[in-house]
Short mmCIF file of the C-alpha atoms (twelve columns), coordinates in Angstrom:
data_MODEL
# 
_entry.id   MODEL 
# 
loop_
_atom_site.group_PDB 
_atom_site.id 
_atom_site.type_symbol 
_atom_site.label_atom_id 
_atom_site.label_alt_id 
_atom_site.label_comp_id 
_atom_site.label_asym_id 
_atom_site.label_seq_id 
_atom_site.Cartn_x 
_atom_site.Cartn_y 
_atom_site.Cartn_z 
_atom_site.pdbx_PDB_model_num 
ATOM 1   C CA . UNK A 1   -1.224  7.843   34.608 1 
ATOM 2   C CA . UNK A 2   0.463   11.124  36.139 1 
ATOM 3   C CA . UNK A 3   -2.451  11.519  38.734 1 
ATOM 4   C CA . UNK A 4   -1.535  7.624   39.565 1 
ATOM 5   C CA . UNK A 5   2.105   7.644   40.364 1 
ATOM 6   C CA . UNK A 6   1.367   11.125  41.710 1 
ATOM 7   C CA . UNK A 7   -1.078  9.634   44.353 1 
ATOM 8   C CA . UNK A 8   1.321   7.006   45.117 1 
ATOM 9   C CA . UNK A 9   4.128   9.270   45.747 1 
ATOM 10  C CA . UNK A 10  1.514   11.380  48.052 1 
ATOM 11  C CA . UNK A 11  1.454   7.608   50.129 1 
ATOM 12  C CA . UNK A 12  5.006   7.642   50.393 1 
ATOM 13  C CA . UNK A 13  5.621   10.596  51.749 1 
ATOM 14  C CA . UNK A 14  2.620   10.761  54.014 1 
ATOM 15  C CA . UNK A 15  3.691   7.285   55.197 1 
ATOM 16  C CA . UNK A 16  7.521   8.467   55.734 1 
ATOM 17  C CA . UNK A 17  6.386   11.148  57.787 1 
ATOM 18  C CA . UNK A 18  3.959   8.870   60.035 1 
ATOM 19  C CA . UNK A 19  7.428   6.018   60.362 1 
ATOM 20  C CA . UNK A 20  9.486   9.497   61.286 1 
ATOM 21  C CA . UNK A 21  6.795   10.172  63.862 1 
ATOM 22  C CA . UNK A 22  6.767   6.356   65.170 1 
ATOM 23  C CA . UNK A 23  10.218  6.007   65.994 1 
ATOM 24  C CA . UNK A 24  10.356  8.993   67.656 1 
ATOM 25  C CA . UNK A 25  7.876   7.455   70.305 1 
ATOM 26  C CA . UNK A 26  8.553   5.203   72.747 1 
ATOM 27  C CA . UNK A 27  5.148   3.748   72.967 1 
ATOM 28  C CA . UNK A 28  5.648   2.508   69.350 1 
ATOM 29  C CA . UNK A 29  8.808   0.452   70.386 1 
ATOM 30  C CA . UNK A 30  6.832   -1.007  73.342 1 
ATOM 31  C CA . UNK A 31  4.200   -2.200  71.287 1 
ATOM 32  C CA . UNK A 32  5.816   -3.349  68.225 1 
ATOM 33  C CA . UNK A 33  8.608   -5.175  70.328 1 
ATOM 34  C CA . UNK A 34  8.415   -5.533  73.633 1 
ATOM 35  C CA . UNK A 35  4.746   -6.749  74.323 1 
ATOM 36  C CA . UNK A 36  5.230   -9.566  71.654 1 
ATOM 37  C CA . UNK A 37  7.998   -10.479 73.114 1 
ATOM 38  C CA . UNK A 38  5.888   -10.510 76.961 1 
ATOM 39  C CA . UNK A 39  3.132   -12.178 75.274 1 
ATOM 40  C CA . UNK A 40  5.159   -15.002 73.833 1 
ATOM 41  C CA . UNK A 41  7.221   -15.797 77.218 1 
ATOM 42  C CA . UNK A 42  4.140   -15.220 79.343 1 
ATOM 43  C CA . UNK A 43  1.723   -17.706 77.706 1 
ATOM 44  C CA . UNK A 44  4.482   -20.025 77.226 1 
ATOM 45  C CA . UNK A 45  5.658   -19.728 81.120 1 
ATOM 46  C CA . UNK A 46  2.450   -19.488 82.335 1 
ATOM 47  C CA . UNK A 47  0.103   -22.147 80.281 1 
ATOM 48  C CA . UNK A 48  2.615   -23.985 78.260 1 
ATOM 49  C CA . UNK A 49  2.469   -26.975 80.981 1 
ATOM 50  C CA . UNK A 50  -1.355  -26.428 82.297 1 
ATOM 51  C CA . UNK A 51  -2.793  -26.591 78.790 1 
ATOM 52  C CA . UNK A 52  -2.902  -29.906 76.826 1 
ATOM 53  C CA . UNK A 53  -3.332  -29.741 73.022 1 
ATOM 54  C CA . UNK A 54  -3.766  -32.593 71.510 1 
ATOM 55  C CA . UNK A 55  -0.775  -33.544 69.057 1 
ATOM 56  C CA . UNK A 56  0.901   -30.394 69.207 1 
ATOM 57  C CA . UNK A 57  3.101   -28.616 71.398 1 
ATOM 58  C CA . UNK A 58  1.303   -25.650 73.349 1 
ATOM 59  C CA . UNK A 59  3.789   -22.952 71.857 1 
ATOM 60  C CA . UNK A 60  2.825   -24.509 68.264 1 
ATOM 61  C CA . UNK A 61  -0.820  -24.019 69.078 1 
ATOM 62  C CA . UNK A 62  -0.706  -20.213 69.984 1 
ATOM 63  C CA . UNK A 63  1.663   -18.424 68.001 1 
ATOM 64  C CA . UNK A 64  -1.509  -17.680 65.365 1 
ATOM 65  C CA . UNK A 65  -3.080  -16.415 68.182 1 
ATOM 66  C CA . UNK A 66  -0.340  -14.184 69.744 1 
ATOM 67  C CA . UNK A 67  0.588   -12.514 66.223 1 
ATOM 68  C CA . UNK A 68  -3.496  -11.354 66.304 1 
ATOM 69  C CA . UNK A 69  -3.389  -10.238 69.200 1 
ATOM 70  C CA . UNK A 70  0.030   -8.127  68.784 1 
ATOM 71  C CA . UNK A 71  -1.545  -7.167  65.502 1 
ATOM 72  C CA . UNK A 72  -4.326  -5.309  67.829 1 
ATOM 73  C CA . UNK A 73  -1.852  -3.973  70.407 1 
ATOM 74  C CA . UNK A 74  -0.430  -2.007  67.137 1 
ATOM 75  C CA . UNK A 75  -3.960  -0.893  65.805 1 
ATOM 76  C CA . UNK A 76  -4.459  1.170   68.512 1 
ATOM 77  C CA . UNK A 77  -0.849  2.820   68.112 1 
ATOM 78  C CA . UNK A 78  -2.628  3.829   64.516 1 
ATOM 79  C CA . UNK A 79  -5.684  5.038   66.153 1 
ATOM 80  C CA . UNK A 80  -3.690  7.356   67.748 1 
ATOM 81  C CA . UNK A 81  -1.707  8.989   65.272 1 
ATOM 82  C CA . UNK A 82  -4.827  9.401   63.149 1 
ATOM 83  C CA . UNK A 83  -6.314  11.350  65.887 1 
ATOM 84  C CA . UNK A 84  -4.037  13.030  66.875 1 
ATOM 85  C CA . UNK A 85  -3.829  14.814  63.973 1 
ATOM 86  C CA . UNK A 86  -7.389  15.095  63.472 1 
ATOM 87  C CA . UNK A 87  -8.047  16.359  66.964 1 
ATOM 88  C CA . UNK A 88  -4.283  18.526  66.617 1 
ATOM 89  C CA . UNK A 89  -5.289  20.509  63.372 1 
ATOM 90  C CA . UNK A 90  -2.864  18.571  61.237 1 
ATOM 91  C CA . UNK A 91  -5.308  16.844  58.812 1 
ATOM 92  C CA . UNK A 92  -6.946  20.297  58.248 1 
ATOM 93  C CA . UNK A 93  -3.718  21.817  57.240 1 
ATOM 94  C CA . UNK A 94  -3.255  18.346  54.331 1 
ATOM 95  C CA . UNK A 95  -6.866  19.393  53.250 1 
ATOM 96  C CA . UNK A 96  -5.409  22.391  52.013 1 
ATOM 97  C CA . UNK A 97  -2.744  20.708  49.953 1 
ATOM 98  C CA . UNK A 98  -3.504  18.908  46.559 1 
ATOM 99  C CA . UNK A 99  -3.272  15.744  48.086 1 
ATOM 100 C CA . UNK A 100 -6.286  13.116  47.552 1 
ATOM 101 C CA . UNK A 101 -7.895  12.476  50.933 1 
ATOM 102 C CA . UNK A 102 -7.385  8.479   50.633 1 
ATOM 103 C CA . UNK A 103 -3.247  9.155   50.021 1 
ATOM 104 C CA . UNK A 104 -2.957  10.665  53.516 1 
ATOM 105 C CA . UNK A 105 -5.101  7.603   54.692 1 
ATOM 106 C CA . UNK A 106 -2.704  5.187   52.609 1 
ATOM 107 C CA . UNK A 107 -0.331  6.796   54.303 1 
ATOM 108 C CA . UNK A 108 -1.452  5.509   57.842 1 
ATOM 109 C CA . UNK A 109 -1.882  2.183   56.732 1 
ATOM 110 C CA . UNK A 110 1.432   1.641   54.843 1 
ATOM 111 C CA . UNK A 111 3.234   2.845   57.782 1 
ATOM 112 C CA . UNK A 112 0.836   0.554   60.104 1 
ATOM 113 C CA . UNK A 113 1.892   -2.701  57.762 1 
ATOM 114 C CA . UNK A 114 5.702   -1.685  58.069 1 
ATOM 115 C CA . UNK A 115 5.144   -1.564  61.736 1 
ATOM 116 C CA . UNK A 116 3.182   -4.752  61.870 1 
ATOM 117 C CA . UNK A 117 5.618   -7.030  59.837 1 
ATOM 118 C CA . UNK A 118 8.117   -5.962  62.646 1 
ATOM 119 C CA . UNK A 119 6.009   -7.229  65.096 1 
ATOM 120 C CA . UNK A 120 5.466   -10.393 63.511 1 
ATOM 121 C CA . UNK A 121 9.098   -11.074 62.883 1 
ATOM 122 C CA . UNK A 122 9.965   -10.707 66.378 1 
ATOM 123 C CA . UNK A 123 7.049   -12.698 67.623 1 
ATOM 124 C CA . UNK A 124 8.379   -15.713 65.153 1 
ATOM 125 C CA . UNK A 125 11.685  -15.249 65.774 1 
ATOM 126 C CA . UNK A 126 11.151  -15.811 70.183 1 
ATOM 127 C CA . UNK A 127 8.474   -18.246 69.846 1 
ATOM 128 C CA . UNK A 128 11.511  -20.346 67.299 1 
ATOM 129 C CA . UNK A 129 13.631  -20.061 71.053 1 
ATOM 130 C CA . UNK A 130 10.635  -21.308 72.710 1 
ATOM 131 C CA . UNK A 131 10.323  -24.224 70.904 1 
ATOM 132 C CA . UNK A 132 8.214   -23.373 67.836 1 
ATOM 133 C CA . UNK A 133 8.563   -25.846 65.161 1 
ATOM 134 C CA . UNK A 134 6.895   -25.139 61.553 1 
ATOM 135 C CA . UNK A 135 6.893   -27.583 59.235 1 
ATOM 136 C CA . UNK A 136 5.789   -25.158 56.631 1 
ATOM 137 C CA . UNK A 137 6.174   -25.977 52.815 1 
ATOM 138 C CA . UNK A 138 7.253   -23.462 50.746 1 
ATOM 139 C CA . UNK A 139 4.013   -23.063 48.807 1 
ATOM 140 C CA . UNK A 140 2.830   -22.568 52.079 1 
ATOM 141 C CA . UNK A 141 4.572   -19.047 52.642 1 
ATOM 142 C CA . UNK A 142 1.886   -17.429 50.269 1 
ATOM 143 C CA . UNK A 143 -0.891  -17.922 52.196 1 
ATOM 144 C CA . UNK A 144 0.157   -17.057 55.248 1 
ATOM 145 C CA . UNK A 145 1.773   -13.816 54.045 1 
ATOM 146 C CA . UNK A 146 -1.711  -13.318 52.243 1 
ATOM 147 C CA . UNK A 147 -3.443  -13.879 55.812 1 
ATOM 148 C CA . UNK A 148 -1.728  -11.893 57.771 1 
ATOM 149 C CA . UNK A 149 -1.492  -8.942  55.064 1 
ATOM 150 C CA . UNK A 150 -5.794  -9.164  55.227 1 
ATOM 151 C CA . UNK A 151 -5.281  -8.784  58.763 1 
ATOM 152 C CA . UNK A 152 -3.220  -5.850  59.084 1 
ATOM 153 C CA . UNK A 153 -4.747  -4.110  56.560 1 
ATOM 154 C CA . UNK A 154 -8.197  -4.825  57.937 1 
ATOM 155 C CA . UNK A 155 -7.203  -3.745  61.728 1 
ATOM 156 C CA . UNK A 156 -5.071  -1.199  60.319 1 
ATOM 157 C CA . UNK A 157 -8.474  0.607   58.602 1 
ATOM 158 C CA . UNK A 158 -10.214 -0.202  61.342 1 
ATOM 159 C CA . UNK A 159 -7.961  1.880   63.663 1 
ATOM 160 C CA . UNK A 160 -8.094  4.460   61.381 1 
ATOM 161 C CA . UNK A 161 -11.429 4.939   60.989 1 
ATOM 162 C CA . UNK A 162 -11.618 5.114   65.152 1 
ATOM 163 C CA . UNK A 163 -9.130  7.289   64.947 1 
ATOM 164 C CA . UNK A 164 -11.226 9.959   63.118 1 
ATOM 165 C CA . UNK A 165 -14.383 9.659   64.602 1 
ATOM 166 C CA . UNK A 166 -13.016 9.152   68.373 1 
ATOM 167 C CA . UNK A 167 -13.002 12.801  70.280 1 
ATOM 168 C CA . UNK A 168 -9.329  12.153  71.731 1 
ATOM 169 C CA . UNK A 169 -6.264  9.860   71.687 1 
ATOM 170 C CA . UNK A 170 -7.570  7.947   74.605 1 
ATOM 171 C CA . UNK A 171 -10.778 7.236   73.014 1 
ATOM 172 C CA . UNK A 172 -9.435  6.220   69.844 1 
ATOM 173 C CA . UNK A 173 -7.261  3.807   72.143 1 
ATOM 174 C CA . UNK A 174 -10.457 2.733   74.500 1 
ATOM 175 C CA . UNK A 175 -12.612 2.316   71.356 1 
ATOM 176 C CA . UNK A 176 -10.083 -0.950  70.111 1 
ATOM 177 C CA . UNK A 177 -10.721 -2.914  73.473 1 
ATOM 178 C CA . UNK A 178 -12.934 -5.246  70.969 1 
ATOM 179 C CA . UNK A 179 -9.966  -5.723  68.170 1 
ATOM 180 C CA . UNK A 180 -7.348  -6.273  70.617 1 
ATOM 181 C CA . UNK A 181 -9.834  -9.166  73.122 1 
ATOM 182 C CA . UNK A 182 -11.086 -10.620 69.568 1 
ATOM 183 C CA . UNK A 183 -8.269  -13.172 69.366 1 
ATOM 184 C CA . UNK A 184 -8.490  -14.099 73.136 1 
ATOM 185 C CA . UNK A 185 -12.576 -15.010 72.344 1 
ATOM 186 C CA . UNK A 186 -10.768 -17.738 69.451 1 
ATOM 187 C CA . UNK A 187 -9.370  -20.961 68.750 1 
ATOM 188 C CA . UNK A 188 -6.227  -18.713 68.949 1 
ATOM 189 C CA . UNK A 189 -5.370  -19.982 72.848 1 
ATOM 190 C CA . UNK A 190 -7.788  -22.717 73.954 1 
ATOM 191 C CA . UNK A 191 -9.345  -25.291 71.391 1 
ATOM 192 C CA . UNK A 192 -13.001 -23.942 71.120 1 
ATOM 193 C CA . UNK A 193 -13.888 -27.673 72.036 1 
ATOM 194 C CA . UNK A 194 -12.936 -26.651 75.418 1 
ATOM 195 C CA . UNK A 195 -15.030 -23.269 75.936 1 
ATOM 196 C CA . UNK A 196 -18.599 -23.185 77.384 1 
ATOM 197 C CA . UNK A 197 -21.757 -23.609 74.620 1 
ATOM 198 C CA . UNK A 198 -22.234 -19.975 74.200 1 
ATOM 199 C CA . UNK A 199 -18.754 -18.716 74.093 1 
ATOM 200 C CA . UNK A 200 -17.795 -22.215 71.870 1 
ATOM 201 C CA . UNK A 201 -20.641 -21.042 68.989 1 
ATOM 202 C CA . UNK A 202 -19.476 -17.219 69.010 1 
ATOM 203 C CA . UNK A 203 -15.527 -17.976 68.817 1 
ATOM 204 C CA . UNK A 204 -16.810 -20.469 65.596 1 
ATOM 205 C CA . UNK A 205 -18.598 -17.739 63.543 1 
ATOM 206 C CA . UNK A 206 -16.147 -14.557 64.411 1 
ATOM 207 C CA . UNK A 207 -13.594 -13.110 62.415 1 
ATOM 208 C CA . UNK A 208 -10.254 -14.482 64.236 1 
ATOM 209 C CA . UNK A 209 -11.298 -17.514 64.203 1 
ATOM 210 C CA . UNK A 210 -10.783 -19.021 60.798 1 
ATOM 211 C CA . UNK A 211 -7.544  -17.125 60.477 1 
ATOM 212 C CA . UNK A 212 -6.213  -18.888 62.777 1 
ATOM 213 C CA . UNK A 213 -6.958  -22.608 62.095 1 
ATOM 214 C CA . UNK A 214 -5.793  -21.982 58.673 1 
ATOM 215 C CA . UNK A 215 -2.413  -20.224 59.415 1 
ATOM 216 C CA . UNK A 216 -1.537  -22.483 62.168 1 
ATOM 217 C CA . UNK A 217 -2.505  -25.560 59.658 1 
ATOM 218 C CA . UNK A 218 -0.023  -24.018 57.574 1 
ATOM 219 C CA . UNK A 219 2.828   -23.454 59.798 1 
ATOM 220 C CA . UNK A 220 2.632   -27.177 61.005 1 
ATOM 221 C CA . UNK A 221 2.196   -28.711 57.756 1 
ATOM 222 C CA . UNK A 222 -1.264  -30.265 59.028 1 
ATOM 223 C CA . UNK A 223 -5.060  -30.203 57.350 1 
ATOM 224 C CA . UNK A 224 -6.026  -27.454 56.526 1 
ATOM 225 C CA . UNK A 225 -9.790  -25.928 54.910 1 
ATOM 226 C CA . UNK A 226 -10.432 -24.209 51.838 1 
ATOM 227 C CA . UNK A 227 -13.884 -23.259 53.797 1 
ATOM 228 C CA . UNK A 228 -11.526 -21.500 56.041 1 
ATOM 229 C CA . UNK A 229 -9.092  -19.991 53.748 1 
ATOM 230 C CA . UNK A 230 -11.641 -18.459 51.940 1 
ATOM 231 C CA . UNK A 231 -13.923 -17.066 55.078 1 
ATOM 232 C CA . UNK A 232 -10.878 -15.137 56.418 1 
ATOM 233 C CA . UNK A 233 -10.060 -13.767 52.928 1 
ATOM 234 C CA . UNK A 234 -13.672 -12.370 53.143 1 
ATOM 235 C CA . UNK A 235 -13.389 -11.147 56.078 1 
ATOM 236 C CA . UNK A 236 -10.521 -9.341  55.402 1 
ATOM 237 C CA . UNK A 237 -11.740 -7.897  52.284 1 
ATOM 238 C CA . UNK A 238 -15.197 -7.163  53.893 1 
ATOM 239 C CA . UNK A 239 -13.447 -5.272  56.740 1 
ATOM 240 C CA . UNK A 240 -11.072 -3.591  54.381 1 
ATOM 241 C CA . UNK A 241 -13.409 -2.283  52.206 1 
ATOM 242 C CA . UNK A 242 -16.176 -0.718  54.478 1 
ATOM 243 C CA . UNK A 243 -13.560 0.957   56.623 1 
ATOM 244 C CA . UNK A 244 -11.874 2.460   53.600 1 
ATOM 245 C CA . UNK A 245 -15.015 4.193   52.578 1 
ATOM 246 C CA . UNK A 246 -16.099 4.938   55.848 1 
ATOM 247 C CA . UNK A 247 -12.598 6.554   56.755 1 
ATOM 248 C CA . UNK A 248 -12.364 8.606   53.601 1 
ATOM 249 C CA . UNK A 249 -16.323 9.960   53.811 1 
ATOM 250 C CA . UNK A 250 -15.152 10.821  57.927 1 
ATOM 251 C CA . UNK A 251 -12.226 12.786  57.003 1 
ATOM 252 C CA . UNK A 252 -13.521 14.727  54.504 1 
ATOM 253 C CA . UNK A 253 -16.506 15.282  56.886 1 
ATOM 254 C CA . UNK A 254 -13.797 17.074  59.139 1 
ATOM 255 C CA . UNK A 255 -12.179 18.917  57.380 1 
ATOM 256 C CA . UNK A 256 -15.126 19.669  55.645 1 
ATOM 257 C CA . UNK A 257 -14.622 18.916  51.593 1 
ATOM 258 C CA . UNK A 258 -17.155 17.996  49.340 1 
ATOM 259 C CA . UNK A 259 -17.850 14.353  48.830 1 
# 
């Protein structure tokens, strides 16, 4: 029990000292506020008239897709940090400390999900002034807060895992080109009715995908599938766990500690 609240107090601190080192750069402010705001206005302005969804406003139809994409954008703020201490000497020095390996990971992460829920309560809050309308029941709350935890948490390990292995901060941003275009290659813009055979089957089967039919089900109060529901939760938990063990076994590896 003391080694467990001991841990979790390791978390905290490593994760007050990662928000400390967030809001002391401006890139973090760009990405967690400004770009969702660009990304909502821009779609909106740009292919709110030239893009017919059947049923459904076009601002309705993408805000799924805009909060995984801004989701992304942040990832690679976390791939950063992570390697910049790795590369900087930092995560040697915490190897020295009694602190478990996966509580300076933790650490990362929780401040990446603090960071993240920002983003997605700005993006919400413009898309309500560009017309968004939920029609979300309150039951409904639960499973998108579920969904979009899974996500952050899986991008979030994700990024940190890049951000160990990658050789420098711009690699570890380079190497997330694939997490941040995933959402664009989804139902999360264009119905995947619309896209070409190829692209059409591939947007189907990937991760993003069933995400976002079920959270943007949710938010308009329309049909939604279990089938879905449960392949993102999967997903998530898929992603979640293989990073996790891959990120621990990494770090370790660098600072070299026994497994």
């Amino acid at each position: 029990m003391e080694t467990r609240v001991r841990r979790y107090w390791d978390t905290v601190t490593m994760a007050r000292r990662c928000l400390l080192i967030s809001s002391r750069n401006p890139d973090t402010f760009l990405t967690s506020v400004i770009m969702p705001i660009m990304m909502m206005v821009l779609f909106v302005a740009l292919f709110g008239k030239l893009i017919h969804v059947e049923n459904m406003s076009y601002v309705d139809y993408i805000v799924p897709g805009v909060l995984m994409q801004c989701f992304g954008q942040c990832s690679s703020v976390t791939a950063i940090t992570v390697n910049r201490d790795v590369t900087g000497g930092m995560a040697k020095r915490f190897s020295v400390l009694p602190v478990k390996t996966s509580s300076i990971l933790w650490g990362y992460v929780a401040e990446a999900f603090f960071r993240n829920t920002i983003t997605a309560l700005v993006v919400l809050t413009v898309s309500l002034f560009l017309g968004f309308s939920p029609k979300i029941l309150p039951t409904g709350w639960f499973v998108i807060l579920l969904l979009l935890s899974g996500v952050i948490f899986a991008f979030s390990w994700i990024a940190v895992f890049v951000g160990i292995k990658a050789g420098s901060p711009e690699g570890a941003s380079s190497f997330l080109t694939l997490v941040i275009v995933l959402p664009y290659l989804s139902s999360g813009f264009v119905p995947v009715e619309a896209m070409p055979k190829a692209l059409a089957f591939f947007a189907e089967h990937q991760p993003m995908t069933p995400v976002i039919n079920t959270i943007r089900g949710v938010f308009l109060g329309t049909a939604w599938e279990i089938k879905d529901f449960v392949t993102a939760i999967l997903w998530c938990v898929g992603f979640c766990l293989v990073f996790y063990g891959m990120s621990v076994r990494e770090l370790k590896k660098k600072n070299q500690l026994p497994d």
